[in-house]
Biopython code that builds the backbone (N, CA, C, O; Angstrom):
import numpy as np
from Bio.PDB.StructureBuilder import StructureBuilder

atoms = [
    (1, "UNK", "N", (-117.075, -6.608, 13.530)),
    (1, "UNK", "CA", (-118.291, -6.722, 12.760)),
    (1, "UNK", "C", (-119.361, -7.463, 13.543)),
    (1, "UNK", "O", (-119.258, -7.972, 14.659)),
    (2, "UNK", "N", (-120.377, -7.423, 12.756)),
    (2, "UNK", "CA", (-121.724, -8.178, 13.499)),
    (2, "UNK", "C", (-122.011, -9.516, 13.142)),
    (2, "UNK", "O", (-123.071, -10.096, 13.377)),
    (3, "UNK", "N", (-121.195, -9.899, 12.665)),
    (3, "UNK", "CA", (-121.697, -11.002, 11.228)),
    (3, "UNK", "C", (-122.293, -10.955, 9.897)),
    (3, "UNK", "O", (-122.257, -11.638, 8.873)),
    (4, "UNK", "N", (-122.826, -9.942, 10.284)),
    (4, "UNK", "CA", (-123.765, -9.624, 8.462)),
    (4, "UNK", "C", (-122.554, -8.255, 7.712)),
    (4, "UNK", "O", (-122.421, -8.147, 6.493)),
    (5, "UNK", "N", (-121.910, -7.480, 8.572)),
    (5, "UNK", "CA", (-121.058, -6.363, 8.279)),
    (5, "UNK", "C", (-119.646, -6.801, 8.971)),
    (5, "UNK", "O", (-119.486, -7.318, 10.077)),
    (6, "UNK", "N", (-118.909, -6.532, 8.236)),
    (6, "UNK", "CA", (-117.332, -6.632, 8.911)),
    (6, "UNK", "C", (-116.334, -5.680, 8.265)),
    (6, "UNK", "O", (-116.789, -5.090, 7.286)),
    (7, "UNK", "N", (-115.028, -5.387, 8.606)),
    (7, "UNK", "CA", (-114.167, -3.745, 8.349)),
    (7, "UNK", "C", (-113.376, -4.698, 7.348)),
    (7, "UNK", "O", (-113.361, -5.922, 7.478)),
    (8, "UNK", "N", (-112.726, -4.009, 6.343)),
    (8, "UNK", "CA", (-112.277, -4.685, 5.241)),
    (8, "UNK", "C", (-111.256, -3.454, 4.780)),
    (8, "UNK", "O", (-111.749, -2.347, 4.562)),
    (9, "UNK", "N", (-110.087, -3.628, 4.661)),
    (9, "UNK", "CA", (-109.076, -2.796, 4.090)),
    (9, "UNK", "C", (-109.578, -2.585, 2.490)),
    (9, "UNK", "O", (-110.076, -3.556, 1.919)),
    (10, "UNK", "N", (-109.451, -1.415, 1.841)),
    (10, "UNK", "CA", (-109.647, -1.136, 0.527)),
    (10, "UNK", "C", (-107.788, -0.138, 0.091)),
    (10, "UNK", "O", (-107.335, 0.987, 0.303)),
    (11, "UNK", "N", (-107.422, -1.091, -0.409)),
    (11, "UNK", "CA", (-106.519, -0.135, -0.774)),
    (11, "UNK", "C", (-106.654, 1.197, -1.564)),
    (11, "UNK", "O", (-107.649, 1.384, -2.263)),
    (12, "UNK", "N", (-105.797, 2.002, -1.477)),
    (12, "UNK", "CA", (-106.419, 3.752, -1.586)),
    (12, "UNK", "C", (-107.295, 4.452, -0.828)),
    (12, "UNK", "O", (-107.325, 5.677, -0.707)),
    (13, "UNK", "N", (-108.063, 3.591, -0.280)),
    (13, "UNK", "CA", (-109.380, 3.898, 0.346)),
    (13, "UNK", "C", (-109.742, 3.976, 1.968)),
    (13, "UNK", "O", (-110.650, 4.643, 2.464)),
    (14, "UNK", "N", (-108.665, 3.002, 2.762)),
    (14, "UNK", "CA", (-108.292, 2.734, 3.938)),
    (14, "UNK", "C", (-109.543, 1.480, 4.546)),
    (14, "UNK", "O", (-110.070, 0.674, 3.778)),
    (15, "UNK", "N", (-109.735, 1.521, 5.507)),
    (15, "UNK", "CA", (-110.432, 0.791, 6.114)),
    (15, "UNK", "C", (-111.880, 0.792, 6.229)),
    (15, "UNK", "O", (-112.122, 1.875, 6.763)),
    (16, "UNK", "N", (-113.260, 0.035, 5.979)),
    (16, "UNK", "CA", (-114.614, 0.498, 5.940)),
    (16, "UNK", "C", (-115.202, -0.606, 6.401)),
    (16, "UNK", "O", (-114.619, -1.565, 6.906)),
    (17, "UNK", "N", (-116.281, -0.492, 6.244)),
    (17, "UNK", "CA", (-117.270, -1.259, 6.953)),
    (17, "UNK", "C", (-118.279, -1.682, 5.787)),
    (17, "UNK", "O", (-118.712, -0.797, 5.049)),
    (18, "UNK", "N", (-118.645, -2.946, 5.612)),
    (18, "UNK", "CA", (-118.702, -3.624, 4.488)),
    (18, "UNK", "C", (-119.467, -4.720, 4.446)),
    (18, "UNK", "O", (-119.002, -5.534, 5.243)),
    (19, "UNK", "N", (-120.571, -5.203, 3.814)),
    (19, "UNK", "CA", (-121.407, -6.320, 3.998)),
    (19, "UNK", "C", (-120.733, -7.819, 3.853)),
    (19, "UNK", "O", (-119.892, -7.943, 2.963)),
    (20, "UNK", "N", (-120.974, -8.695, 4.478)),
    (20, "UNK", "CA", (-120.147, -10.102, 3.900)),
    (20, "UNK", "C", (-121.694, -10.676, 3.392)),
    (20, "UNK", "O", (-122.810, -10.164, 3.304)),
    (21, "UNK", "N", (-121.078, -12.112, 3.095)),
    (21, "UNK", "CA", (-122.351, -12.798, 2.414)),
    (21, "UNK", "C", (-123.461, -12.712, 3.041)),
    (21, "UNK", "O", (-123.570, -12.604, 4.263)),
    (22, "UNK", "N", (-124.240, -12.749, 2.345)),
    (22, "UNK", "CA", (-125.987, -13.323, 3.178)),
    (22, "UNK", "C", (-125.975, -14.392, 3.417)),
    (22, "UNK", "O", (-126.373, -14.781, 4.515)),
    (23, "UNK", "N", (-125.586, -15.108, 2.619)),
    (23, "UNK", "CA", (-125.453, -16.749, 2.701)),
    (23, "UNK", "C", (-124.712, -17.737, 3.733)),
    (23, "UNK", "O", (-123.501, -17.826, 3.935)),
    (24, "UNK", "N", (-125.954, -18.585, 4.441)),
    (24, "UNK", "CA", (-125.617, -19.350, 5.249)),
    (24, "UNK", "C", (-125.632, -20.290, 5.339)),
    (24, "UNK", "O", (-126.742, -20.625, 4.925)),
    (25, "UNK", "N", (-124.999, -21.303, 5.698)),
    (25, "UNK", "CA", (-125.144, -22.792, 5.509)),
    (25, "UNK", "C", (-124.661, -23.459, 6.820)),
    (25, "UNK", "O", (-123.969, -22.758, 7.557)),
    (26, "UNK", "N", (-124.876, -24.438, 7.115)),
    (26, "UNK", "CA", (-124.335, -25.227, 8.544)),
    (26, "UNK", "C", (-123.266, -25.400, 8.262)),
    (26, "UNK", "O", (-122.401, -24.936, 9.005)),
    (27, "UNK", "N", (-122.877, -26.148, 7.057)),
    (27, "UNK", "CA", (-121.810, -27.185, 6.739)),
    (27, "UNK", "C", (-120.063, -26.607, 6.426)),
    (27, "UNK", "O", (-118.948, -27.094, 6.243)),
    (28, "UNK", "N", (-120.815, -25.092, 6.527)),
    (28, "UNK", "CA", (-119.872, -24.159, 5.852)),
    (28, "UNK", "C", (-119.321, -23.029, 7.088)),
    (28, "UNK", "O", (-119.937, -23.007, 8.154)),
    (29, "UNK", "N", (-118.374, -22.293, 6.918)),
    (29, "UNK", "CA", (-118.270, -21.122, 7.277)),
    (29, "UNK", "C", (-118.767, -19.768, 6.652)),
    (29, "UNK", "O", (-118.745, -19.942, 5.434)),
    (30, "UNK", "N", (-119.127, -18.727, 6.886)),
    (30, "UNK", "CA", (-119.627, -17.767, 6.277)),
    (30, "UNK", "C", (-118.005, -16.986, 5.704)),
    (30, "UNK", "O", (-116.870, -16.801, 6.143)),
    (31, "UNK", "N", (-119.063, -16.630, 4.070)),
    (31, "UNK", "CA", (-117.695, -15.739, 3.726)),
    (31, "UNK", "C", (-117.273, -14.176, 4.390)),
    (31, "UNK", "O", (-118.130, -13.293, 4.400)),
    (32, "UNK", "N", (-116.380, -14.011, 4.743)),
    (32, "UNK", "CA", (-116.402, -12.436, 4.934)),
    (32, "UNK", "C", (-116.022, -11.749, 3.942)),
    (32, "UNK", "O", (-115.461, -12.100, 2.904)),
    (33, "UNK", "N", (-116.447, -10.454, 4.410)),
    (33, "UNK", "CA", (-116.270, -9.030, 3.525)),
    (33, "UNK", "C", (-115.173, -9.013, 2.757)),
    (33, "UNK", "O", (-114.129, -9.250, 3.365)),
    (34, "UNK", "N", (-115.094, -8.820, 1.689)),
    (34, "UNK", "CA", (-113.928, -8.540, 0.534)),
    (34, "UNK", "C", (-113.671, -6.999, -0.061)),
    (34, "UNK", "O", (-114.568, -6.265, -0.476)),
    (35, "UNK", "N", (-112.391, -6.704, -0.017)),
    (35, "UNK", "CA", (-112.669, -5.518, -0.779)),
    (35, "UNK", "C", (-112.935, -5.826, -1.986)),
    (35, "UNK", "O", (-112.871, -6.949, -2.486)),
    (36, "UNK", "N", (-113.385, -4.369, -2.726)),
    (36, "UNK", "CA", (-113.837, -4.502, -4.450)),
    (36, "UNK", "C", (-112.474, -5.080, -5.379)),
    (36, "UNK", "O", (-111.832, -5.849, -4.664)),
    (37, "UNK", "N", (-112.326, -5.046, -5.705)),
    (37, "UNK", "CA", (-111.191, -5.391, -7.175)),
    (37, "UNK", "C", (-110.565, -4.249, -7.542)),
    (37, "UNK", "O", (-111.110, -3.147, -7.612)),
    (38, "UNK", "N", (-109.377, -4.501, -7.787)),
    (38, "UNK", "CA", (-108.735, -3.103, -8.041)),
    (38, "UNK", "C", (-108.790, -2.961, -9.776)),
    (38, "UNK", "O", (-108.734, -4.058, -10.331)),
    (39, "UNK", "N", (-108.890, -1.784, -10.693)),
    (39, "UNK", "CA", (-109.203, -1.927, -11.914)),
    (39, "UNK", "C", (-107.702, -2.463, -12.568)),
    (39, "UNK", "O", (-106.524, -2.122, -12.461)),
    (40, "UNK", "N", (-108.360, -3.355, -13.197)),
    (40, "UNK", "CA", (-107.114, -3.689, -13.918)),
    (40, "UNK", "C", (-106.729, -4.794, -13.476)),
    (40, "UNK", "O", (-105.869, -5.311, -14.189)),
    (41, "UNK", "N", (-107.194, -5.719, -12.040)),
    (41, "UNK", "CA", (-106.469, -6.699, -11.022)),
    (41, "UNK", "C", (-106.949, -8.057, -11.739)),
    (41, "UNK", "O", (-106.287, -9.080, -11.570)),
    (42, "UNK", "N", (-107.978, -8.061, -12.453)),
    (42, "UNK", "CA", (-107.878, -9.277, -12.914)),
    (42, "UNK", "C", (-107.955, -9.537, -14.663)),
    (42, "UNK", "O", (-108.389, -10.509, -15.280)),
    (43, "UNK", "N", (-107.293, -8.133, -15.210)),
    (43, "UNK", "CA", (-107.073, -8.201, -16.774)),
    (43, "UNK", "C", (-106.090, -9.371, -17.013)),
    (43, "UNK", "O", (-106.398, -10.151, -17.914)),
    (44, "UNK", "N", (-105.232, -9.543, -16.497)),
    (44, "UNK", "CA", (-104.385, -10.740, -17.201)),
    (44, "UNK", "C", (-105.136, -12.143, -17.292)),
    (44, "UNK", "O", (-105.041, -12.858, -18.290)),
    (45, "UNK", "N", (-106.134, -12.588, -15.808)),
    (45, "UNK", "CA", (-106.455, -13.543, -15.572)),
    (45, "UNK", "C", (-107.712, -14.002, -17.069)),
    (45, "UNK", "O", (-107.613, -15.016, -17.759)),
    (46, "UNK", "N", (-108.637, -13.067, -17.195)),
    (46, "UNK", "CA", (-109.552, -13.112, -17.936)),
    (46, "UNK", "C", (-109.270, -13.298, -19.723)),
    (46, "UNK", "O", (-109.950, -13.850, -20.589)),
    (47, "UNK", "N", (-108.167, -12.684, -19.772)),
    (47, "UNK", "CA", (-107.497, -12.615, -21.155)),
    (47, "UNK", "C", (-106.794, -13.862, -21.193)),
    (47, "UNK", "O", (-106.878, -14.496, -22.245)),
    (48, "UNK", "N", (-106.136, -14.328, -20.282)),
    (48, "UNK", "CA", (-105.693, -15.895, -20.166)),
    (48, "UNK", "C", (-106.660, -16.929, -20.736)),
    (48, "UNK", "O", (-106.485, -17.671, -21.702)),
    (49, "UNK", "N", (-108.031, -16.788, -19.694)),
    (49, "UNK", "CA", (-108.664, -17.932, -19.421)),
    (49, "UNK", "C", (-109.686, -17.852, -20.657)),
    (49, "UNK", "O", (-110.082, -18.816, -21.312)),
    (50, "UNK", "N", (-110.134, -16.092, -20.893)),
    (50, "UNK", "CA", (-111.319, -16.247, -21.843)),
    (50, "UNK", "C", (-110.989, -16.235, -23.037)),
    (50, "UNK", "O", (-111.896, -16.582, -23.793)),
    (51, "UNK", "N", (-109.768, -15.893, -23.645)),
    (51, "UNK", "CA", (-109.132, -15.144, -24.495)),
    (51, "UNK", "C", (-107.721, -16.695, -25.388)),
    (51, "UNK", "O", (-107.065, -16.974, -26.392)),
    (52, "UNK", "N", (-108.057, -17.101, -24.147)),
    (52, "UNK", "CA", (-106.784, -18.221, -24.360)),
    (52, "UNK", "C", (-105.138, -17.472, -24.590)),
    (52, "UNK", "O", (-104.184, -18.103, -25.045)),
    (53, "UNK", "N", (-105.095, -16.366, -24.268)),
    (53, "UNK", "CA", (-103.853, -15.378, -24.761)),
    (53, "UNK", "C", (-102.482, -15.783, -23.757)),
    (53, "UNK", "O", (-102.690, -15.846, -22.546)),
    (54, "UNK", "N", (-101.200, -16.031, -24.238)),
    (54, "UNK", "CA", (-100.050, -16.596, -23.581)),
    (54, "UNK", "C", (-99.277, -15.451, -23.104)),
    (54, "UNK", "O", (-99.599, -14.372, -23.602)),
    (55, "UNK", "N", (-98.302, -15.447, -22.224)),
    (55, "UNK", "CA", (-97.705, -15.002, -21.439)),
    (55, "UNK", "C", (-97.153, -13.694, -22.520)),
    (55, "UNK", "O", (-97.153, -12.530, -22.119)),
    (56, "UNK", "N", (-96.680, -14.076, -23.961)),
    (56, "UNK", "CA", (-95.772, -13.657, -24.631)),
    (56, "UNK", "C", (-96.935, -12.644, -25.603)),
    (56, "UNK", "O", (-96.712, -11.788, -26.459)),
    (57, "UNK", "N", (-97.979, -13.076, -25.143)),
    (57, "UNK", "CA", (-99.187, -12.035, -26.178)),
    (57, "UNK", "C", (-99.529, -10.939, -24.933)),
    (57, "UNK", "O", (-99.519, -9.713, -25.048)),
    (58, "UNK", "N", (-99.782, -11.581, -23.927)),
    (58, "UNK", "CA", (-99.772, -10.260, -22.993)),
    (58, "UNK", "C", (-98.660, -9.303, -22.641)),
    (58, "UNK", "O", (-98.946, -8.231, -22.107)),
    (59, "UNK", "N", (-97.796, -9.525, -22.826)),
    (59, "UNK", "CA", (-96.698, -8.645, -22.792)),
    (59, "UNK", "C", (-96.404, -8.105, -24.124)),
    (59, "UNK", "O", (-95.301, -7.576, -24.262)),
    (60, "UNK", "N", (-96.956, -8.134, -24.818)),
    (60, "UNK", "CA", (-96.953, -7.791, -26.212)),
    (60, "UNK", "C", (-97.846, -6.859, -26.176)),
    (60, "UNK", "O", (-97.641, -5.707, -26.558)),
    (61, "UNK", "N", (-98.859, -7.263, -25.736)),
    (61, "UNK", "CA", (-100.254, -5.784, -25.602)),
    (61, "UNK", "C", (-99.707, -4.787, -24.609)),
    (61, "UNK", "O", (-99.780, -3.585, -24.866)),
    (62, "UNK", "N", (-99.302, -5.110, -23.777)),
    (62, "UNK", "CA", (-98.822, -4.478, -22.196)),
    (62, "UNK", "C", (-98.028, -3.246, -23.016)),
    (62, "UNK", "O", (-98.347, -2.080, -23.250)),
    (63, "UNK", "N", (-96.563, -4.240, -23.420)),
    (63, "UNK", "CA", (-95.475, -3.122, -24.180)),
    (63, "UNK", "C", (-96.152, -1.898, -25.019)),
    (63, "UNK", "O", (-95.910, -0.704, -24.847)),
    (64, "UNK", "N", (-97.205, -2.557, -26.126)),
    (64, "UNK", "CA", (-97.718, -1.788, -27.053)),
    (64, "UNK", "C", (-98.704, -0.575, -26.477)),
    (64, "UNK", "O", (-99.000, 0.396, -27.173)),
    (65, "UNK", "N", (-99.159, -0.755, -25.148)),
    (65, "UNK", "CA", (-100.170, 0.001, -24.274)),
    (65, "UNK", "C", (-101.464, -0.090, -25.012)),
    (65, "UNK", "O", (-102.207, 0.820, -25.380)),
    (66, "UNK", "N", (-101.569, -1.310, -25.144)),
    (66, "UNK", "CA", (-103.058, -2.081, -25.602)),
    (66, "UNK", "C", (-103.900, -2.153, -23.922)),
    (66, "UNK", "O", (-105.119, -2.041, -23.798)),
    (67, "UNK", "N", (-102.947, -2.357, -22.774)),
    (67, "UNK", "CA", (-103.482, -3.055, -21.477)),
    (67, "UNK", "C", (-102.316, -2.118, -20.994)),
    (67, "UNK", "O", (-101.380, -1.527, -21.534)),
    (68, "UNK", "N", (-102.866, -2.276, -19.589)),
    (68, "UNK", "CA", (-101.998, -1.087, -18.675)),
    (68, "UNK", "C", (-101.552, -2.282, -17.699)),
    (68, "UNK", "O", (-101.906, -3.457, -17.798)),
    (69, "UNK", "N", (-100.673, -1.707, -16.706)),
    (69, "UNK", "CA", (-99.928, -2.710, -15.470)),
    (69, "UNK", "C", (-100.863, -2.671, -14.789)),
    (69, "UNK", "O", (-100.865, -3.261, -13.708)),
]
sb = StructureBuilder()
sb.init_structure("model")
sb.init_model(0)
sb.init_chain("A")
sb.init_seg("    ")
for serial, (resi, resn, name, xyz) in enumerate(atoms, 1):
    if name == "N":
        sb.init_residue(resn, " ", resi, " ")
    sb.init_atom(name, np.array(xyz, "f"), 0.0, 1.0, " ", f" {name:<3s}", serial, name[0])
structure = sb.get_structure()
């Protein structure tokens, strides 16, 4: 990469070329390129945190196919 673009694995998708942050700071390192989120990769986390929902309620929706794997 150049610094402003760097190659970033996308799973399904293979390998691309991809913007990292704009953002620069001295004090810091620059972030690099991330792939996107896979759908679904952060349903448990959000239902946890926003939802307050326990281990035993998500697997409860999961089983019922309220939420997918």
């Amino acid at each position: 990469g150049n610094g402003l673009f760097d190659y970033v694995n996308q799973p399904a998708i293979g390998r691309y070329l991809a913007p990292t942050s704009p953002l620069r700071f001295s004090a810091s390192h620059a972030l690099p390129a991330q792939p996107a989120p896979r759908l679904g990769q952060h349903t448990d986390e959000v239902l946890r945190e926003e939802l307050e929902l326990d281990a035993n309620e998500l697997k409860r929706l999961r089983d019922s196919g309220v939420i997918g794997d």
